[in-house]
C-alpha positions, 0 to 999 in steps of 0.5 A: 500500500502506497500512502502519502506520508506528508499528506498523512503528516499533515493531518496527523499535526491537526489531529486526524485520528484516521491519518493516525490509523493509517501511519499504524498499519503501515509501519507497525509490522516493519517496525515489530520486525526492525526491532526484533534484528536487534531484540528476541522478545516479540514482547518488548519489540511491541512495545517499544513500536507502540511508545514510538507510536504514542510519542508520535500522537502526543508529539503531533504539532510538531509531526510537520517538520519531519521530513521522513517519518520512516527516518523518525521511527529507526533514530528514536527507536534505535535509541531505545533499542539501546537503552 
C-alpha cells in the first residue's frame, strides 16, 4: 500500500485520528520486525513500536517538520533499542 506520508503528516499535526490509523498499519509490522534484528522478545519489540507510536500522537504539532517519518521511527527507536 502506497500512502502519502506528508499528506498523512499533515493531518496527523491537526489531529486526524484516521491519518493516525493509517501511519499504524503501515509501519507497525516493519517496525515489530526492525526491532526484533536487534531484540528476541516479540514482547518488548511491541512495545517499544507502540511508545514510538504514542510519542508520535502526543508529539503531533510538531509531526510537520519531519521530513521522513520512516527516518523518525529507526533514530528514536534505535535509541531505545539501546537503552
Amino acid at each position: 500500500m502506497r500512502i502519502n506520508e506528508q499528506d498523512l503528516l499533515q493531518k496527523l499535526g491537526h489531529g486526524d485520528t484516521h491519518a493516525f490509523a493509517l501511519l499504524f498499519q503501515h509501519y507497525y509490522r516493519d517496525l515489530v520486525l526492525y526491532a526484533g534484528s536487534y531484540i528476541k522478545d516479540i514482547t518488548v519489540c511491541e512495545d517499544i513500536v507502540q511508545e514510538l507510536f504514542i510519542k508520535l500522537w502526543t508529539e503531533r504539532a510538531e509531526v510537520r517538520n519531519i521530513l521522513s517519518l520512516k527516518s523518525f521511527f529507526i533514530c528514536d527507536g534505535i535509541s531505545k533499542l539501546l537503552k
